[in-house]
C-alpha positions, 0 to 999 in steps of 0.5 A, a space after each residue: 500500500 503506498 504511503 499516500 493511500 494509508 493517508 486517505 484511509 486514515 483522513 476517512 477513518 477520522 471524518 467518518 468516525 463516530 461514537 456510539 451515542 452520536 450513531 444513536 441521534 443520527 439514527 433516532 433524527 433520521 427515523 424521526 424524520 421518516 416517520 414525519 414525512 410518512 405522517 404528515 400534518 394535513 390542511 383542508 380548502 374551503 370553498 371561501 379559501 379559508 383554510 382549517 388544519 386537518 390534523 395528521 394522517 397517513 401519506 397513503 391516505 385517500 381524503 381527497 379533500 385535504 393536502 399536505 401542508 407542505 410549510 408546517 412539514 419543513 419547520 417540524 423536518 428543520 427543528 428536528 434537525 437543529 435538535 438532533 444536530 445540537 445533540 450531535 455537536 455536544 456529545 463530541 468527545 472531542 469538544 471536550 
């Protein structure tokens, strides 16, 4: 193996590296989120454009009266990863 290998092998091995309880935030955001998308906070039009929260239901779900509130969706997708990434960064072993 040259010398130049072992280098980018070790780079990776150290960016890539994480200890068991960031593995852990990084799985539970991840299944949050998934579990978001698949549950997503639905919203009901109107007939006078007025617009009334419908509540969450499956993705897969056939109510053809409400569409998913796309905006709602983001912030929940954005503060969860804010929250997991905060954890993320303080349980750094290195930031110690």
């Amino acid at each position: 193996m040259y010398q130049s290998d072992k280098f980018i092998i070790s780079k990776w091995s150290t960016i890539t590296f994480m200890n068991i309880n960031q593995k852990i935030v990084a799985v539970v955001t991840a299944v949050l989120i998934a579990l978001m998308t698949l549950y997503p906070p639905f919203i009901s039009n109107g007939m006078n454009g007025a617009s009334s929260g419908y509540g969450y239901d499956w993705i897969f779900s056939t109510s053809t009266r409400a569409t998913v509130n796309i905006e709602l969706l983001l912030i929940q997708i954005f503060v969860a990863l804010f929250v997991g990434g905060i954890f993320y960064l303080v349980l750094d072993k290195k930031n110690k």
